[in-house]
C-alpha positions in Angstrom: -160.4 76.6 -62.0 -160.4 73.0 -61.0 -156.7 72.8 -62.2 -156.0 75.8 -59.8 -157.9 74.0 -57.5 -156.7 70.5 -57.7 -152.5 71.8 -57.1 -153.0 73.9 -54.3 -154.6 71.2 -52.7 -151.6 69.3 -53.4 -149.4 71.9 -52.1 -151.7 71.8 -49.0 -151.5 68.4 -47.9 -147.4 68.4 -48.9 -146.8 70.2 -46.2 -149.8 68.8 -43.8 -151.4 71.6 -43.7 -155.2 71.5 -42.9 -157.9 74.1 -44.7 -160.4 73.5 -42.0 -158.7 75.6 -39.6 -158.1 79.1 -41.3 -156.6 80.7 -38.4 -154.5 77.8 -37.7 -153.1 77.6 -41.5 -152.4 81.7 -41.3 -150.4 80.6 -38.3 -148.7 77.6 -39.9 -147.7 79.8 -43.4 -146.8 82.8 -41.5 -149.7 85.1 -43.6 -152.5 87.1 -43.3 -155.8 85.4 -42.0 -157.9 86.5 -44.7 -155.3 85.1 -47.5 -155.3 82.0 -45.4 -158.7 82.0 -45.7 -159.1 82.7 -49.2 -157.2 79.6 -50.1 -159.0 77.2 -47.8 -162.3 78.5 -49.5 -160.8 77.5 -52.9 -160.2 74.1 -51.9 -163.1 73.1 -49.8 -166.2 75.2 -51.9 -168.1 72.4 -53.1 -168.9 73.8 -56.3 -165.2 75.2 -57.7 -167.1 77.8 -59.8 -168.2 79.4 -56.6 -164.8 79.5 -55.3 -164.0 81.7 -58.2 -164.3 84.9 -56.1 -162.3 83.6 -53.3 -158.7 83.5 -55.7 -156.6 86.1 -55.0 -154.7 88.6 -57.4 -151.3 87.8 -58.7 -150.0 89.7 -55.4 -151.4 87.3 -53.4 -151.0 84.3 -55.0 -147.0 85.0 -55.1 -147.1 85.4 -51.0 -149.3 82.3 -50.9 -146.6 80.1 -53.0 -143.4 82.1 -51.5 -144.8 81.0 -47.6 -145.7 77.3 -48.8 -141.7 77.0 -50.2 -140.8 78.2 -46.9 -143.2 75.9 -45.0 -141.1 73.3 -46.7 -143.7 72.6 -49.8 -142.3 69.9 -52.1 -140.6 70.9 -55.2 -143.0 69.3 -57.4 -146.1 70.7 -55.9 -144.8 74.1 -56.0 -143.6 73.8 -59.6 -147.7 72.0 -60.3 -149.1 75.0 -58.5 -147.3 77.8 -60.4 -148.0 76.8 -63.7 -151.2 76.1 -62.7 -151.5 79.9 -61.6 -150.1 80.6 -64.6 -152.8 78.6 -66.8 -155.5 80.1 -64.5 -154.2 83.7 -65.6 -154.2 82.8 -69.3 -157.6 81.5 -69.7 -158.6 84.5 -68.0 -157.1 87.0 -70.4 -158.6 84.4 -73.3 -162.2 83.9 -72.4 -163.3 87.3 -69.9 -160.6 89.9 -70.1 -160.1 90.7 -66.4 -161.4 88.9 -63.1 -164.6 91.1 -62.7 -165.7 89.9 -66.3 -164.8 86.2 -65.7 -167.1 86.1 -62.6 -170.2 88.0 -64.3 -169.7 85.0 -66.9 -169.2 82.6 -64.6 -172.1 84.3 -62.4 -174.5 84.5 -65.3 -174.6 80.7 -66.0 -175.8 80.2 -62.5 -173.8 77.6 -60.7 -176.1 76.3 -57.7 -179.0 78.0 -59.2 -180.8 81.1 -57.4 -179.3 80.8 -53.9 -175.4 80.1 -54.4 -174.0 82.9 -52.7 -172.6 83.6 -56.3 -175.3 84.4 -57.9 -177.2 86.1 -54.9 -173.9 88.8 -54.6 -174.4 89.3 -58.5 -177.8 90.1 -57.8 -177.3 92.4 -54.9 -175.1 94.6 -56.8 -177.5 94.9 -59.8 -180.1 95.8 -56.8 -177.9 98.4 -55.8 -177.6 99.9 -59.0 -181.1 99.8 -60.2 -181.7 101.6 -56.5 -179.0 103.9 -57.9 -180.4 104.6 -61.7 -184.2 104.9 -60.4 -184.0 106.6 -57.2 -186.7 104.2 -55.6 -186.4 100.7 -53.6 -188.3 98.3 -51.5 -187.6 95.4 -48.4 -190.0 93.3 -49.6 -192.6 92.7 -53.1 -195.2 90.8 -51.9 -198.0 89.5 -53.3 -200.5 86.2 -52.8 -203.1 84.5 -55.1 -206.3 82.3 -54.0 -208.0 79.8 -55.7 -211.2 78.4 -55.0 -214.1 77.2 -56.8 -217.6 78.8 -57.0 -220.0 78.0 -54.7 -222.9 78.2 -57.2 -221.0 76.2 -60.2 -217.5 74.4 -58.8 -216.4 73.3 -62.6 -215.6 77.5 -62.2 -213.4 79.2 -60.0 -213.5 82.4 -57.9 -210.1 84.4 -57.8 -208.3 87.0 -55.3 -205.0 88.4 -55.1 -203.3 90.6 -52.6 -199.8 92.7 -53.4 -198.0 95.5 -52.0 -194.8 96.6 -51.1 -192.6 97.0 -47.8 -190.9 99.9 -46.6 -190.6 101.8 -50.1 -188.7 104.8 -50.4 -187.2 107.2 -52.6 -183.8 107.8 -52.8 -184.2 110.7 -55.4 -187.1 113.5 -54.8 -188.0 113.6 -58.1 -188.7 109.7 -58.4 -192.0 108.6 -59.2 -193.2 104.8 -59.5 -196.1 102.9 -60.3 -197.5 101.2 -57.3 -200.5 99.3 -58.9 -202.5 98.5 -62.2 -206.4 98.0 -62.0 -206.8 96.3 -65.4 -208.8 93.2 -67.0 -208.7 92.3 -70.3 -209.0 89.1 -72.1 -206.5 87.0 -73.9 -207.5 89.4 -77.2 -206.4 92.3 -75.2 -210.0 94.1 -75.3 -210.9 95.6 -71.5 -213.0 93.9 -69.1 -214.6 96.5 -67.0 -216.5 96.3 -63.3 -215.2 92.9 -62.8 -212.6 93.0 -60.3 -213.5 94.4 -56.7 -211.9 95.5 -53.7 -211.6 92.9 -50.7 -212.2 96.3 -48.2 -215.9 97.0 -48.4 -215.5 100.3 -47.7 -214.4 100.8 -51.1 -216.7 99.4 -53.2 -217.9 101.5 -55.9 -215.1 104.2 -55.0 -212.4 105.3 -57.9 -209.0 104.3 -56.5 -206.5 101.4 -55.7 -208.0 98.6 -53.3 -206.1 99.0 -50.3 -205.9 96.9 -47.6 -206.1 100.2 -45.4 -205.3 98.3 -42.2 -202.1 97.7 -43.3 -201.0 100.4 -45.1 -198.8 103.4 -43.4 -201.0 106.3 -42.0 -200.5 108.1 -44.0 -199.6 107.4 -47.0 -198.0 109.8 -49.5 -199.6 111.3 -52.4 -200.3 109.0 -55.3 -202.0 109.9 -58.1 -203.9 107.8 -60.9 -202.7 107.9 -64.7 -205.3 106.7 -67.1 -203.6 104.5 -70.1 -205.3 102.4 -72.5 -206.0 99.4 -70.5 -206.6 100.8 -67.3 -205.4 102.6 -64.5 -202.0 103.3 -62.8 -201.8 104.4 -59.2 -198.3 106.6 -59.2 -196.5 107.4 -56.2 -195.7 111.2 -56.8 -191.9 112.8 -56.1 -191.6 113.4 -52.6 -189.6 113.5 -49.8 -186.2 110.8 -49.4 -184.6 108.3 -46.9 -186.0 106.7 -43.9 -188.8 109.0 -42.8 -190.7 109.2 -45.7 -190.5 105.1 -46.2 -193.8 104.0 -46.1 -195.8 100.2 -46.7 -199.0 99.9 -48.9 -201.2 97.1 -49.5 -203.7 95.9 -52.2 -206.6 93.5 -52.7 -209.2 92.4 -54.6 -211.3 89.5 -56.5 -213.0 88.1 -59.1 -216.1 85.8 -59.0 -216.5 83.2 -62.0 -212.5 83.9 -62.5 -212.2 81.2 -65.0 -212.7 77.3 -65.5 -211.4 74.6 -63.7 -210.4 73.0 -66.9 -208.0 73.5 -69.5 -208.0 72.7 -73.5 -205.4 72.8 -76.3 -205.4 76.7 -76.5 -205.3 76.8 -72.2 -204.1 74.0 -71.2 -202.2 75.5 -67.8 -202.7 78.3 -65.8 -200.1 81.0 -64.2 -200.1 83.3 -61.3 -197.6 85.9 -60.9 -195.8 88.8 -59.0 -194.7 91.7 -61.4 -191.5 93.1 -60.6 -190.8 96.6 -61.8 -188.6 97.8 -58.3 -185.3 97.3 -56.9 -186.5 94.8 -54.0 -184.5 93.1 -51.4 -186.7 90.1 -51.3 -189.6 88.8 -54.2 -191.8 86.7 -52.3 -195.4 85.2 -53.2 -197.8 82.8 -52.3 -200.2 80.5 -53.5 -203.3 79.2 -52.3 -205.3 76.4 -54.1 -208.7 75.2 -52.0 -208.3 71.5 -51.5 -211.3 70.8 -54.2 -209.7 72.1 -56.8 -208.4 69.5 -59.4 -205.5 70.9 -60.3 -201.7 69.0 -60.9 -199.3 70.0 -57.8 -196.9 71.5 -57.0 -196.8 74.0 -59.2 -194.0 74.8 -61.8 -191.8 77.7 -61.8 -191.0 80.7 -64.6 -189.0 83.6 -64.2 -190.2 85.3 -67.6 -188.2 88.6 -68.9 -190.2 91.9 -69.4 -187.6 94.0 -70.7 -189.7 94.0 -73.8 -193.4 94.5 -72.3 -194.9 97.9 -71.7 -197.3 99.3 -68.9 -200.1 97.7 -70.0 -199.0 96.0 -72.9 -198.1 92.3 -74.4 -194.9 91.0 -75.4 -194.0 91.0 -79.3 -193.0 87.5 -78.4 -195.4 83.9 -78.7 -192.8 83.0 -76.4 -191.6 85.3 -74.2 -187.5 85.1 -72.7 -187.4 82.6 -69.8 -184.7 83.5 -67.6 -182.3 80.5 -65.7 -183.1 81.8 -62.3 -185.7 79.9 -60.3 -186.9 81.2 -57.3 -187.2 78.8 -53.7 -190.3 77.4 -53.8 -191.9 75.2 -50.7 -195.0 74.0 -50.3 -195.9 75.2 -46.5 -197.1 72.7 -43.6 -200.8 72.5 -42.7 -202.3 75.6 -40.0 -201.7 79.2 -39.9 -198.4 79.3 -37.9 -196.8 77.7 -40.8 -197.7 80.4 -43.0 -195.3 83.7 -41.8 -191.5 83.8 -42.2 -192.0 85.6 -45.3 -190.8 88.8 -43.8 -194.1 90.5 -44.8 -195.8 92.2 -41.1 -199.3 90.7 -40.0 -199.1 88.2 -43.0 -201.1 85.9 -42.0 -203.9 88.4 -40.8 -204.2 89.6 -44.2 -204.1 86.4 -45.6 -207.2 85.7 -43.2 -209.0 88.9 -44.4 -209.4 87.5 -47.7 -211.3 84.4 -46.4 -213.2 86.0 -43.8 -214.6 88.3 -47.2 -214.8 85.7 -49.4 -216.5 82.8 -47.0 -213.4 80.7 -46.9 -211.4 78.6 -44.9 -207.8 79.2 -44.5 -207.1 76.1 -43.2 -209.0 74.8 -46.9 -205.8 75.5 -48.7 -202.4 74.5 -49.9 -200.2 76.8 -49.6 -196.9 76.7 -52.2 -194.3 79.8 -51.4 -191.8 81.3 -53.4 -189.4 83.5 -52.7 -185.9 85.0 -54.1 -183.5 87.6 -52.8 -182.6 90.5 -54.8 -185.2 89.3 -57.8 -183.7 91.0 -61.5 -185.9 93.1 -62.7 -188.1 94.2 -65.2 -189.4 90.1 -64.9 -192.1 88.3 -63.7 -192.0 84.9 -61.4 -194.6 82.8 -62.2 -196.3 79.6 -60.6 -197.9 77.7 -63.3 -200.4 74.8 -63.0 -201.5 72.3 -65.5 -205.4 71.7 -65.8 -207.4 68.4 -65.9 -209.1 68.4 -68.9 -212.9 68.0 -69.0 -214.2 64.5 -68.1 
């Protein structure tokens, strides 16, 4: 690619033309604008695997070379250009086959990480297939997790979480699809029962999912729980399709005396997560840890693989696959108005419900987003902190 890259630049500047201007060049060579501007993205992409897309077919490439000989293109940078055409062909058919296959390769090593616009087309077409094979998608996964410590014993922490989903719909009418899983267990896998509770008083003591009713869709559709061996699954049952039976749901709930502010050699780090089972246009979480807690910040980030993990199971694996494919993560400024953009309605309202239950501040917290477009899926994005150990 940089060989391909490096002549037609060459070729370019023989005949004074300048890639800047696409419209200008297609008037200069006599072509097409879009072939014009194909090779003006090849030579000026900063990273040359992302220009990868941009090279045209064989077709193309012959009316590109046939207009620069006419522009008056030197004989040497002609000759450079073919063969380098030529070389560009053969390691094609050597290393991927076809074009398609070369950028899946190229894509899957992800050049300019998460957000080259390589990697985020790659992504969109696996969205649009998994939309496809499963017959449901989302907007947005959300999801946020608050840390504070205990008011009767701060070397303890208390614990809430909100997720949901965004304009969810089928696009089959027999899908159905897990919306939420009320479990705790410990790290031995045995069930921890009556621990967790909803943030909406309302629904305290009450079998079901803890909504955060004011901002779900009235109504919602019928979702029924399926009991499995750790818990409880709230299933979205087969329904109607499309736009007008797209609906929004919310969930929230907490745990008091979550867990120590300390870590040891068997816990030395702590990680907060957003499963992601849907096809979802945009992942997005955030992370709220109260100013007095100890921990080391930022946070780091993990995109693990759960292509081998089970409703309500554990991975086979000590260490489970860690994908290449960090997601943005920002810490946000100080004060409420910093904390929407994250596409989610009323988000800082609900983010405010949780502290108004739970005695809290807002303003008490750092806030660290992340966020990814077109997340792969089954995985789960993780924000992990390292604890202090115990004075």
């Amino acid at each position: 690619m940089h060989g391909l890259r490096n002549a037609l630049t060459e070729l370019l500047d023989s005949v004074e033309a300048d890639p800047s201007v696409p419209r200008r060049l297609a008037r200069q060579l006599g072509v097409n604008k879009n072939l014009a501007w194909k090779a003006a993205k090849i030579v000026s992409t900063p990273d040359a695997a992302e220009a990868l897309p941009h090279v045209p077919g064989r077709a193309g490439l012959k009316i590109f070379l046939e207009a620069m000989e006419r522009a008056g293109a030197s004989t040497d940078a002609l000759r450079a250009a073919r063969e380098a055409c030529d070389a560009f062909d053969t390691m094609v058919e050597l290393h991927a086959g076809d074009r398609g296959t070369l950028e899946l390769m190229v894509g899957s090593s992800f050049p300019g990480g998460a957000e080259s616009p390589l990697q985020e087309a790659n992504r969109k077409l696996s969205f649009q297939g998994n939309s496809s094979t499963w017959g449901v998608q989302a907007r947005v996964r959300f999801g946020a997790q608050f840390v504070a410590p205990c008011a009767e014993d701060p070397t303890v922490i208390d614990y809430a979480s909100i997720g949901g989903l965004c304009d969810f719909r089928r696009l089959r009418g027999d899908a159905k699809w897990p919306l939420s899983f009320n479990v705790r267990y410990d790290g031995e896998g045995r069930r921890k029962d009556d621990v967790a509770k909803p943030i909406e008083r309302s629904l305290e003591g009450r079998d079901g999912p803890a909504f955060l009713l004011d901002h779900c869709t009235d109504p919602l559709p019928e979702i029924r729980a399926v009991e499995v061996p750790l818990g409880t699954v709230y299933e979205l049952a087969e329904g109607e399709v499309g736009n007008t039976a797209a609906f929004s749901c919310a969930f929230a709930w907490f745990v008091r005396r979550e867990q120590s502010v300390y870590g040891n050699d068997d816990e030395p780090s702590v990680a907060y997560n957003i499963p992601l089972n849907t096809p979802t246009e945009l992942a997005t979480m955030d992370l709220l840890i109260h100013k007095d807690v100890p921990w080391e910040l930022p946070p780091r980030v993990e995109v693990t693989s759960r292509m081998e993990i089970g409703v309500g199971g554990g991975s086979y694996k000590q260490s489970p696959y860690l994908l290449p494919v960090p997601p943005r993560l920002e810490e946000l400024g100080p004060g409420r108005d910093q904390l929407g953009g994250n596409e989610v309605p009323r988000w800082t309202e609900m983010l405010g419900k949780v502290c108004q239950r739970l005695d809290w501040n807002l303003d008490d917290f750092r806030v660290f987003r992340m966020s990814l477009r077109y997340p792969p899926i089954p995985t789960i994005p993780s924000l992990v902190v390292t604890k202090p150990r115990r004075g």
